[in-house]
C-alpha positions as CSV (number, residue, x, y, z in Angstrom):
1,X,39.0,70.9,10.9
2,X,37.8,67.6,11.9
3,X,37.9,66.2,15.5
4,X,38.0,62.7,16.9
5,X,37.1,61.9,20.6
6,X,38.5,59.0,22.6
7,X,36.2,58.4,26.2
8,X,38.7,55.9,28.0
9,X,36.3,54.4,31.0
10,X,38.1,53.6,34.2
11,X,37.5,50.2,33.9
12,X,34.6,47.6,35.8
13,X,36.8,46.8,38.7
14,X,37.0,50.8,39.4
15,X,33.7,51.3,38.6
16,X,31.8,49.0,40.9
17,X,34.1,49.9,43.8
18,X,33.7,53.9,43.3
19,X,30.7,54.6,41.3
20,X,33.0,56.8,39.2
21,X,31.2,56.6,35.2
22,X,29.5,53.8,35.8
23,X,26.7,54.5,38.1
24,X,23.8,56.5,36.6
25,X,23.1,60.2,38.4
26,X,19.4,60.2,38.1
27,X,18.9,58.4,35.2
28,X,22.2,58.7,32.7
29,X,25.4,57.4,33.7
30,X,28.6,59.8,34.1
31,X,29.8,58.2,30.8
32,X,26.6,59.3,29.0
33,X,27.2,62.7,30.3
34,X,30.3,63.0,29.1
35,X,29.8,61.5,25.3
36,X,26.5,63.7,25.0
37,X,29.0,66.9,25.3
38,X,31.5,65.8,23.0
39,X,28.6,65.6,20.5
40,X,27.6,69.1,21.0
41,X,30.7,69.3,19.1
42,X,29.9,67.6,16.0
43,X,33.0,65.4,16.6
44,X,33.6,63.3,13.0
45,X,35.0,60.2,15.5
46,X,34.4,59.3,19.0
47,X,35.3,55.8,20.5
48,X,34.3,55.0,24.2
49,X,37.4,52.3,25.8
50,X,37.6,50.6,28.5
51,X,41.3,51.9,30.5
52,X,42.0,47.8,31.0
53,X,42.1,47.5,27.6
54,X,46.0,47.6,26.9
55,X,47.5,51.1,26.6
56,X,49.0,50.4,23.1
57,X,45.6,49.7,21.7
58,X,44.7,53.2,22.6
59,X,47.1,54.4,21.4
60,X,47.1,52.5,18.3
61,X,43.4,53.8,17.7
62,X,44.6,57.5,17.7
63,X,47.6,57.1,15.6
64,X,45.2,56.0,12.8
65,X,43.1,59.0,13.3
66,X,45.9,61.1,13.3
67,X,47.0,59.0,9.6
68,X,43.4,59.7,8.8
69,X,43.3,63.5,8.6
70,X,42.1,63.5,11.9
71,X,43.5,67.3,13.3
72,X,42.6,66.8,16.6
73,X,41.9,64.3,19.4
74,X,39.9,65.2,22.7
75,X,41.0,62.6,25.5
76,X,38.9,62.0,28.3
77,X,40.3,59.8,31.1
78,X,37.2,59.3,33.1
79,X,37.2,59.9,37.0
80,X,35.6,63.0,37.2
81,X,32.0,64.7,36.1
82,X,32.9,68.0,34.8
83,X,30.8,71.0,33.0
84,X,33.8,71.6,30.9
85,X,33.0,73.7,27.4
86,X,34.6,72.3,24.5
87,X,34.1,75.1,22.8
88,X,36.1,77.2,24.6
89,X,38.7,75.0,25.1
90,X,39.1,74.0,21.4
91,X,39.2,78.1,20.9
92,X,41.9,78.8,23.6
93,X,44.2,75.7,22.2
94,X,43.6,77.3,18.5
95,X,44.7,80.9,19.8
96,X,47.8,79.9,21.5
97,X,48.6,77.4,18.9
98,X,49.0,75.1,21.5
99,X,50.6,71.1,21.1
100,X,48.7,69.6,23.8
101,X,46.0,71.7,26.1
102,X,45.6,70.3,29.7
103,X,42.2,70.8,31.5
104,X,42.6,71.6,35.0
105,X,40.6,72.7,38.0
106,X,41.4,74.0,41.4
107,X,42.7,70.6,42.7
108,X,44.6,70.0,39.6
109,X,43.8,67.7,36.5
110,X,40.7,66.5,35.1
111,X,41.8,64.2,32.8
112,X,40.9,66.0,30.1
113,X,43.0,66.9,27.0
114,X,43.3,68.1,23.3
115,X,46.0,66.5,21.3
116,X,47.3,67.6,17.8
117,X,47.6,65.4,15.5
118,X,51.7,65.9,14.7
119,X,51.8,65.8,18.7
120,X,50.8,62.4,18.1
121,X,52.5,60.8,15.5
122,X,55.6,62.4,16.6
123,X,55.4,60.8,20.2
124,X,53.0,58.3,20.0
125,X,53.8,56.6,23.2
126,X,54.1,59.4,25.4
127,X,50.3,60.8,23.8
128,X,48.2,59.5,25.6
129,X,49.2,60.5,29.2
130,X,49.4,64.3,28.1
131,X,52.9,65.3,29.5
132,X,53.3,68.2,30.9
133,X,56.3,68.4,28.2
134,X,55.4,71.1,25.3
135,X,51.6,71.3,27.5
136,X,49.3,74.3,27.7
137,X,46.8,74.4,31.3
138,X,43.3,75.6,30.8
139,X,42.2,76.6,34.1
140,X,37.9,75.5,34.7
141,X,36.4,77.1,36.5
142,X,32.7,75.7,36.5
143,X,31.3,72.7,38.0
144,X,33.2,69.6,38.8
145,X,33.5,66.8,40.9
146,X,36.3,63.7,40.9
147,X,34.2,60.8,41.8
148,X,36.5,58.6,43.7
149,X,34.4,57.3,46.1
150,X,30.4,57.0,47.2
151,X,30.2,60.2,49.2
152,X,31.4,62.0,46.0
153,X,28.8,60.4,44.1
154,X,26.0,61.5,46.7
155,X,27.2,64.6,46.4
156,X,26.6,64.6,42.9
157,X,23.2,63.4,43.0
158,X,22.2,65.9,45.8
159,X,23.7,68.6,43.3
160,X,21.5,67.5,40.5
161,X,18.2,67.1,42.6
162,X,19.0,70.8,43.7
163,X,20.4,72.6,40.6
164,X,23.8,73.3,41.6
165,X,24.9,71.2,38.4
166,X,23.7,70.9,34.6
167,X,22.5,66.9,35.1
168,X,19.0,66.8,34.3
169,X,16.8,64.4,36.0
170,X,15.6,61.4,32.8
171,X,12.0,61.8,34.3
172,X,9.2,64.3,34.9
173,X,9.0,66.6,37.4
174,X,6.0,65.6,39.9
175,X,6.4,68.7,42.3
176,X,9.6,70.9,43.1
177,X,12.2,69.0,42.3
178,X,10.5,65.6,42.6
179,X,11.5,63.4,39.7
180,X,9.4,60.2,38.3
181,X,9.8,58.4,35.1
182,X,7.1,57.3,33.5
183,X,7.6,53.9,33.2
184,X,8.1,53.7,37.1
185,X,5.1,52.3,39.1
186,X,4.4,54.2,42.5
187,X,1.9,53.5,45.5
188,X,-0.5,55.3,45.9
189,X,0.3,55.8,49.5
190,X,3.8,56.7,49.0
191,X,5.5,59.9,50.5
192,X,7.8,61.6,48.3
193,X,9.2,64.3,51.0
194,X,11.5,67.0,49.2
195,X,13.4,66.9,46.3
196,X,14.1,63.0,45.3
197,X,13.9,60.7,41.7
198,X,12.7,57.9,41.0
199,X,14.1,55.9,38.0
200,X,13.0,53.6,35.5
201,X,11.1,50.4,35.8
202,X,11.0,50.5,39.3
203,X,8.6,49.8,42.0
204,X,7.7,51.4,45.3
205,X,4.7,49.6,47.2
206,X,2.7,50.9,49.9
207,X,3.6,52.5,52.6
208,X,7.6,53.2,51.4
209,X,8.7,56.9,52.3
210,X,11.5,58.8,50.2
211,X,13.6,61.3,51.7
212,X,14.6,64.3,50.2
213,X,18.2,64.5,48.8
214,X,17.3,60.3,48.1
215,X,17.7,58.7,44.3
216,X,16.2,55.1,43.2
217,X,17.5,54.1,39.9
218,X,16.2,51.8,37.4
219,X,14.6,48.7,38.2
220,X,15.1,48.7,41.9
221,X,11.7,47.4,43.9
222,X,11.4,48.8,47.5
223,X,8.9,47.0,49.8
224,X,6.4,47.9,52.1
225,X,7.2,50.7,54.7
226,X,11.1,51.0,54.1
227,X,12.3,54.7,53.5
228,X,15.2,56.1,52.3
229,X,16.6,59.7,53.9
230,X,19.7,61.1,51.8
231,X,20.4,57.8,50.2
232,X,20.7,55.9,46.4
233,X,19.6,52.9,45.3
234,X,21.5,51.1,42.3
235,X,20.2,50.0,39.5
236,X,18.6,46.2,39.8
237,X,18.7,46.7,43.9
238,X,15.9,45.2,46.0
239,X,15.1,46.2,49.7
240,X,12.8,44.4,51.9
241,X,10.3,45.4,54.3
242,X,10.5,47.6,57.4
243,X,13.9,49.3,56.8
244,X,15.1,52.5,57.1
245,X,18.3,53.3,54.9
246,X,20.0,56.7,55.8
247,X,23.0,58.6,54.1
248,X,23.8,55.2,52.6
249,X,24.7,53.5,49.1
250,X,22.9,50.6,48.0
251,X,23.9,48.2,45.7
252,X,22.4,44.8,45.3
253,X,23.1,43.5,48.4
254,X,26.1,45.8,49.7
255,X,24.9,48.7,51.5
256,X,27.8,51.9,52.4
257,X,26.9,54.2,55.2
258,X,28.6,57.3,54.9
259,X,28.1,58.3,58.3
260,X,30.0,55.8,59.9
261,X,32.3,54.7,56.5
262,X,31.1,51.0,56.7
263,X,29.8,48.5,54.2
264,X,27.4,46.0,55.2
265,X,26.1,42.9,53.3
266,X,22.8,42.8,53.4
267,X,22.1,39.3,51.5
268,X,22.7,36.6,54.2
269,X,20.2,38.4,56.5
270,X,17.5,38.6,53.4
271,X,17.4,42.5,53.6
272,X,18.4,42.9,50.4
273,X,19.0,41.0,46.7
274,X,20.4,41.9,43.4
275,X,17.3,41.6,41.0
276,X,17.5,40.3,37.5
277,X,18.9,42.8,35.1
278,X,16.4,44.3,32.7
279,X,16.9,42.7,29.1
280,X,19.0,45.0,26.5
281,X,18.0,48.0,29.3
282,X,20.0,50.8,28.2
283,X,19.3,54.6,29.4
284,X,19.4,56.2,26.1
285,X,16.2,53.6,24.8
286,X,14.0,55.4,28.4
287,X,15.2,59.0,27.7
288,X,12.6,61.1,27.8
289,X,11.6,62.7,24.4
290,X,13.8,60.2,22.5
291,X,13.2,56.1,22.3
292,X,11.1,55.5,25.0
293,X,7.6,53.8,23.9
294,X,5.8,53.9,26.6
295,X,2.9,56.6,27.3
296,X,4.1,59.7,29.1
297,X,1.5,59.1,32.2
298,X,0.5,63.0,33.7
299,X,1.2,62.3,37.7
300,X,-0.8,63.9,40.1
301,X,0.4,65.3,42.7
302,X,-1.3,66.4,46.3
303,X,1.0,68.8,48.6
304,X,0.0,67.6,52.4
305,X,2.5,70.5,54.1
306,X,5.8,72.0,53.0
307,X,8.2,69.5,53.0
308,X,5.8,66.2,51.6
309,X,4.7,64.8,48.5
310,X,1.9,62.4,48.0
311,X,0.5,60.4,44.8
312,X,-2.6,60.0,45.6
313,X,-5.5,57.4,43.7
């Protein structure tokens, strides 16, 4: 029976503002997670959309799947990371010869349902929102997270760097849970104090300290003596000397403490910039044990107590 997949993206507005699927969680983006999945599958047809891309055109795409042969479509409305096994669901939608099968956890919806294919071209208009109308629930019961704001997105980070979730850090693992890619280029004299990553293409020069719980993604360049404690840096992000970042967001120049639920521009004072984007930089070509074509560099690692990590010369 084949199956199609259609990965509808909350859009760049959304994004930016919330981190939702398209900041990467040490390393791969929410998106990436999701897609990788659906191919576990062996899926004959998967389209990833962006949700401001008009509603009829989504539509339109899985009524000609559904004219194809297509049997059944899997609809992801991104907003959420979710462990969610396919498998399974495709098995419990088969068994109770179910129209439409709704995924939902214990705060309700996850945006995630399988379609039939006469569901479809009987009511094409109503399809893609799932109704509740001639609708089965599949209760999850694994991991999951909505990711509608930057404190849900730390959240998933610190989940990663300590196991609670299935992401797997795009690096290698320096110490206990201390992440480095390969192509990153660390200090010597840097302290890497509990379980952190560091993306990559980025730079940390000498002196910078990173907390445990703390993520730098790719090409970021932190300079002498700042340290991060329970805190991300975006992707292309820049911070200048002397500063110490805690339980914060950083992106480009727009920094959101979660302690005190403030965003701060850091650009008109100099403390921070938006660096040029890498060229055609795309986390699938740095995946470890896949594109990348740089050397996998052994990294040495010296314990000085408990709770630090050095790179030493």
């Amino acid at each position: 029976m084949e199956l199609g997949a259609l990965v509808v993206t909350q859009g760049q507005n959304v994004a930016e503002q919330t981190g939702s699927s398209a900041w990467p969680v040490l390393g791969r983006t929410v998106l990436d997670q999701w897609v990788e999945r659906v191919q576990t599958l062996g899926v004959g047809t998967l389209s990833v959309v962006d949700r401001e891309v008009s509603a009829s055109t989504r539509i339109r795409t899985m009524v000609d799947w559904a004219k194809g042969g297509v049997e059944q479509i899997l609809l992801i409305l991104l907003g959420s990371y979710a462990e969610v096994d396919f498998a399974d669901l495709i098995r419990f939608h088969h068994q109770g010869q179910n129209q439409v099968t709704r995924v939902f956890d214990s705060l309700g919806p996850l945006g995630v349902s399988l379609l039939d294919r006469h569901t479809i071209l009987k009511d094409p208009e109503r399809s893609e929102l799932a109704p509740t109308r001639h609708s089965s629930r599949y209760d999850f019961l694994g991991y999951s997270v909505r990711l509608s704001s930057p404190g849900a997105y730390r959240k998933l980070v610190e989940d990663a760097l300590a196991g609670r979730c299935g992401i797997q850090p795009n690096g290698l693992e320096a110490g206990k849970n201390v992440w480095i890619h390969p192509t990153a280029h660390v200090d010597p004299s840097v302290r890497l104090e509990g379980s952190c990553y560091i993306g990559p293409y980025t730079r940390l020069n000498p002196g910078v300290v990173i907390g445990s719980g703390s993520s730098v993604e790719h090409n970021c360049d932190i300079d002498i003596g700042t340290s991060l404690e329970r805190s991300s840096l975006l992707p292309d992000t820049y911070l200048a000397p002397g500063l110490h970042v805690r339980n914060s967001v950083v992106n480009g120049t727009r920094l959101e403490n979660l302690d005190r639920n403030v965003a701060v521009d850091l650009g008109p004072l100099g403390l921070a910039s938006r660096r040029k984007p890498l060229a055609r930089y795309s986390a699938r070509t740095v995946a470890l044990g896949k594109e990348i074509h740089e050397p996998c560099v052994a990294i040495p690692i010296k314990r000085r107590n408990a709770d630090q990590t050095t790179l030493p010369n």
